[in-house]
C-alpha positions in Angstrom: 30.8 -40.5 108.9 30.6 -38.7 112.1 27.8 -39.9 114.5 24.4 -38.0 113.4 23.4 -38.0 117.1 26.5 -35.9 118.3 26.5 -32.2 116.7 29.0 -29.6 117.1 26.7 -27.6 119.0 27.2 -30.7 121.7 30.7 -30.3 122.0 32.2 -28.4 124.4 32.5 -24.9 123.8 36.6 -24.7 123.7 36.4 -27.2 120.9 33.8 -24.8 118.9 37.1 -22.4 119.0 38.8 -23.9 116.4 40.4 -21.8 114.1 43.4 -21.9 111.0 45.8 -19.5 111.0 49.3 -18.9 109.0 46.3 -19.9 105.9 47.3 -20.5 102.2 44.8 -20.0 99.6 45.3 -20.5 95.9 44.2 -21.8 92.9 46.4 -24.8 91.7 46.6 -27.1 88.2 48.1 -30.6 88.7 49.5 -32.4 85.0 48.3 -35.1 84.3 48.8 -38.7 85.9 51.1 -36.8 88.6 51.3 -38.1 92.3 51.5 -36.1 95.6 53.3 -38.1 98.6 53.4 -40.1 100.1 53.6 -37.3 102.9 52.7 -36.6 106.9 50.0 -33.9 106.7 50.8 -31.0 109.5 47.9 -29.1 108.7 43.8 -28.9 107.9 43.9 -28.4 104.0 40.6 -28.6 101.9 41.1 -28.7 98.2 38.3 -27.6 96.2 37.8 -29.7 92.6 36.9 -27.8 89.7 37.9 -29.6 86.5 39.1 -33.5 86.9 39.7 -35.5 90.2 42.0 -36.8 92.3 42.3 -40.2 94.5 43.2 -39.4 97.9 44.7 -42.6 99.9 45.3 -42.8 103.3 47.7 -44.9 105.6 46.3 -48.0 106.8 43.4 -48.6 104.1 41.0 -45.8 103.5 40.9 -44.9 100.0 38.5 -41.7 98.5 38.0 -40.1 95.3 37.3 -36.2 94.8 35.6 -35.4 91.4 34.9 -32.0 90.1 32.4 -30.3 92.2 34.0 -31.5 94.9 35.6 -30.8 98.0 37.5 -32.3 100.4 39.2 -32.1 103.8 42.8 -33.6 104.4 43.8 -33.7 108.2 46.9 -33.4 110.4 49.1 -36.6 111.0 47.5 -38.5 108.2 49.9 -40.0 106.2 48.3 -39.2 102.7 48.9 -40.0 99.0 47.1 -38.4 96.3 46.9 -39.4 92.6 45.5 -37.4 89.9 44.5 -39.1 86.9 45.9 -39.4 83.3 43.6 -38.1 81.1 43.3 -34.8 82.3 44.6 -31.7 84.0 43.1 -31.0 87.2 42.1 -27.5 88.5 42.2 -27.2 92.0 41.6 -24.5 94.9 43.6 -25.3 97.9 42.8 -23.2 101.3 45.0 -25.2 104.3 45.7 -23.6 107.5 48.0 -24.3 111.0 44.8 -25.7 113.3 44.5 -23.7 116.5 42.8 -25.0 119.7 42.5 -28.3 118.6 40.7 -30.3 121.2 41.2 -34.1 121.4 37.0 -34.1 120.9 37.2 -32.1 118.1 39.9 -34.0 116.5 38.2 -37.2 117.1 34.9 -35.1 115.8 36.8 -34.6 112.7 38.2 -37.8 111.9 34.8 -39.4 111.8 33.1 -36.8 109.5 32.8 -37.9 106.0 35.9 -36.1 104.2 34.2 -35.3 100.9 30.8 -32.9 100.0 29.4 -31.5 96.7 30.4 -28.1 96.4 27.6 -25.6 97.5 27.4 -22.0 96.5 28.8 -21.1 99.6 32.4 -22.8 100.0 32.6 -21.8 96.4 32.2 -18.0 97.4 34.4 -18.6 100.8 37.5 -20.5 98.7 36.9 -17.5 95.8 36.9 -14.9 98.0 40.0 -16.5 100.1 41.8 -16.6 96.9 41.1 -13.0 95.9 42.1 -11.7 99.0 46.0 -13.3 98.7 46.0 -12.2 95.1 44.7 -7.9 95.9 46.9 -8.5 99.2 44.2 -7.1 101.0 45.1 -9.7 103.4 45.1 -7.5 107.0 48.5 -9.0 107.5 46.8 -12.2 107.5 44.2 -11.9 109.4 41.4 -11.9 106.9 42.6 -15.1 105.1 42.9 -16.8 108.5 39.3 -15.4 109.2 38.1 -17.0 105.4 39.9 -20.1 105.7 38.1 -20.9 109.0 35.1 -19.5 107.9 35.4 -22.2 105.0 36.2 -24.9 107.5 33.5 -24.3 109.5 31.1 -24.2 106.4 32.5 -27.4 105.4 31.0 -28.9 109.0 28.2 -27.0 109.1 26.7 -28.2 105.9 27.0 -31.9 107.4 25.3 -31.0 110.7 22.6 -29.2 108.7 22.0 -31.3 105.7 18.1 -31.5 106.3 18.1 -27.9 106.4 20.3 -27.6 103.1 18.5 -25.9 100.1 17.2 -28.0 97.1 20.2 -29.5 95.1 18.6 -27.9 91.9 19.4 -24.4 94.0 22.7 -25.4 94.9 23.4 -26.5 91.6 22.4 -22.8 90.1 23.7 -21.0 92.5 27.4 -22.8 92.2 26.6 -22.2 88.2 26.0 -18.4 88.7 29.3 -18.1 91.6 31.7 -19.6 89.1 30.1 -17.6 86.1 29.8 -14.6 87.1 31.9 -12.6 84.3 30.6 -14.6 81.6 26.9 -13.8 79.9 24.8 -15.8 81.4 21.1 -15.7 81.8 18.1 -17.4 83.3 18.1 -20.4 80.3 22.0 -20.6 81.3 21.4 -20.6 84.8 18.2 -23.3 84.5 20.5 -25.7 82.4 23.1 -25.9 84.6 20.7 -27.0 87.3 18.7 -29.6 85.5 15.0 -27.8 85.3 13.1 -25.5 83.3 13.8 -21.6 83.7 9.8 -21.7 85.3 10.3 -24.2 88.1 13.5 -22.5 89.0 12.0 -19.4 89.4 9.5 -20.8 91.4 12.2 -22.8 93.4 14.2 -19.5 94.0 11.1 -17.4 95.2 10.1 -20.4 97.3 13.5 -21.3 99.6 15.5 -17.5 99.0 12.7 -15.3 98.0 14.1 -13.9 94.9 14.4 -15.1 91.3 17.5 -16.5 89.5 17.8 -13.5 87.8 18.0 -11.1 90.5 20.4 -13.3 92.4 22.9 -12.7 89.4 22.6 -9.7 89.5 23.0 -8.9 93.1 25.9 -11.3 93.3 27.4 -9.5 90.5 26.6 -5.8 92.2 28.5 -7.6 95.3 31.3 -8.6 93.1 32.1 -5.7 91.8 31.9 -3.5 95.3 34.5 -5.7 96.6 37.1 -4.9 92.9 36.3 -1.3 93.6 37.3 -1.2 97.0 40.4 -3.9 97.5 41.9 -3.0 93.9 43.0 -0.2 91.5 41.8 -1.5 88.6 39.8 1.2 86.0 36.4 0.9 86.6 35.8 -0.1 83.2 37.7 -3.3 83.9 36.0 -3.8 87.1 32.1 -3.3 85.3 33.3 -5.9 82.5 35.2 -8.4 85.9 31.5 -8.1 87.5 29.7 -9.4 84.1 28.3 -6.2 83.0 28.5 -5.3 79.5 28.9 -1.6 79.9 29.9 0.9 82.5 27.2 2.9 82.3 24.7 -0.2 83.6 27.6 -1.2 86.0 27.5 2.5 87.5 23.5 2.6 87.6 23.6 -0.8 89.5 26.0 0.4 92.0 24.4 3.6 92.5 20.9 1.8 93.1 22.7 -0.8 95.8 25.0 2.0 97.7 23.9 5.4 96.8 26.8 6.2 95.6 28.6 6.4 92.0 31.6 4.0 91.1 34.3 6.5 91.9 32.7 7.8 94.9 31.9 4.4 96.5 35.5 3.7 96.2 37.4 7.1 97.3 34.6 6.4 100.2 36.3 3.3 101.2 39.8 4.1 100.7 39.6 8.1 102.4 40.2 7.7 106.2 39.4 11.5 106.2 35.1 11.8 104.6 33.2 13.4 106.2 31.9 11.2 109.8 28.3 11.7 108.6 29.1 10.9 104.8 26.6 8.7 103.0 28.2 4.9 103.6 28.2 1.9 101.3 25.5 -1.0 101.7 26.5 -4.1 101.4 23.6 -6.4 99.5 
């Protein structure tokens, strides 16, 4: 694990430049008792777990397993085999980029951090969004999922350096729930569940470290959710309101109108026109 008494902050700041570019994000299903490598790894790649696990070994005696919830970081020049077990298929999101301005320090930096961490709310939303972006190919000719994809990394590292600081696992743990169930209906018993507590002590955890309630966090996540379908995709709106977890279009356009101040339709020809008006009422973003 890397050295608690050196942060990133410490290194130099060409090695905080680090970034991925050429990135690759998308979802992945490996069958069961199937084996990758072994193979030379040429770039960073972090592989999300979401349903089974994998054993990652590497050259010359480390050996780590990835369960679901999961996510680890694989490294250039590693020589790397991974196993996936036999009882299971296991779903995977893989984000892996070309590393640019790669310092000695921060390679050395990296090679000492601990490779694995339980997914947080966070790199969930990063690797999601990283993944939707390839799929709408609202990619910016790249540029965006380079800009995710190192985002992520950096996430990855900056969760380490700031464990003390991290919120309450029982959060975390509702907050993941809520990012990977947003089209499905959930509510606060749902939400409390996942996260091990009773739907009162996680409303008071919520008001205490985010100052909002469970409930209201769904809901703003799912307003945020469905801003993003309306303005990188054609889909109906219909489809988008039932995408963002709401059970008819009529609440989805209310909910939209309250966070932007604009209708559905609008919000999107908005975003889409090159040609409204320069003092046109603009979308928030929540």
């Amino acid at each position: 694990m890397a050295d608690p008494r050196v942060l990133v902050s410490e290194i130099d700041p060409l090695s905080r430049r680090l970034t991925l570019t050429n990135c690759v994000a998308r979802p992945l299903k490996q069958d069961p008792g199937s084996q990758v490598g072994p193979r030379t790894q040429q770039q960073i790649q972090m592989v999300l777990v979401h349903v089974g696990r994998m054993t990652v070994s590497i050259a010359g005696g480390r050996s780590y397993e990835v369960s679901a919830g999961q996510m680890c970081i694989l490294l250039p020049g590693h020589v790397e085999t991974i196993r996936f077990p036999a009882d299971v298929v296991t779903s995977q999101t893989i984000i892996r980029g070309d590393p640019d301005r790669l310092t000695d320090e921060m390679s050395a930096w990296l090679e000492a951090l601990r490779p694995t961490r339980n997914l947080s709310a966070a790199l969930t939303y990063l690797s999601r969004e990283a993944v939707a972006t390839v799929q709408t190919r609202l990619t910016a000719k790249g540029a965006l999922v380079d800009a995710l994809g190192t985002a992520l990394l950096w996430r990855f590292i900056a969760e380490f350096e700031n464990y003390p600081a991290a919120l309450p696992e029982r959060i975390e743990e509702a907050r993941l729930f809520i990012h990977q169930h947003l089209e499905d209906d959930i509510g606060l018993n749902e939400i409390a569940g996942a996260a091990h507590v009773s739907p009162a002590h996680l409303i008071r955890l919520f008001r205490e470290h985010i100052g909002t309630t469970p409930t209201k966090y769904l809901w703003d996540r799912r307003v945020t959710l469905g801003m993003e379908l309306l303005t990188s995709s054609g889909m109906p709106v219909s489809i988008v309101a039932l995408r963002s977890g709401f059970k008819t279009s009529f609440h989805f356009a209310r909910k939209i109108k309250e966070a932007s101040g604009l209708s559905p339709t609008q919000l999107r020809e908005a975003s889409w026109s090159a040609s409204h008006a320069p003092d046109a009422q603009q979308p928030r973003r929540l």
